[in-house]
C-alpha positions as CSV (number, residue, x, y, z in Angstrom):
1,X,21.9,-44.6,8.0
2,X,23.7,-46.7,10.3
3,X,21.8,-46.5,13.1
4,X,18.9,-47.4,11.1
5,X,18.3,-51.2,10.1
6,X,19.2,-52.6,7.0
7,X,15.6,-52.3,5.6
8,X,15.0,-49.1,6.6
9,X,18.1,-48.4,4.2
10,X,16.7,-49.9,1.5
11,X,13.0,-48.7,1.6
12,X,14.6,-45.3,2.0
13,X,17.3,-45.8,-1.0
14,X,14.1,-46.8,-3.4
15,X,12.1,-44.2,-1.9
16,X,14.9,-41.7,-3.1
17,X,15.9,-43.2,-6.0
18,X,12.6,-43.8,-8.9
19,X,12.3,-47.5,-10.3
20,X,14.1,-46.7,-13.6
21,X,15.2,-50.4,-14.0
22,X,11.6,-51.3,-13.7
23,X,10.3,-48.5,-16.3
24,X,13.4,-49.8,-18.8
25,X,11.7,-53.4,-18.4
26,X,8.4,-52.7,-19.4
């Protein structure tokens, strides 16, 4: 993970992990 940027990180932290925040808003 370090070697990748910091986006990369974050695409592939979303990617793993479903947008339950955004489900509990709508």
């Amino acid at each position: 993970f370090m070697k990748l940027p910091t986006i990369e990180n974050a695409q592939r932290l979303a990617v793993n992990t479903p947008p339950q925040e955004e489900e509990s808003s709508k």
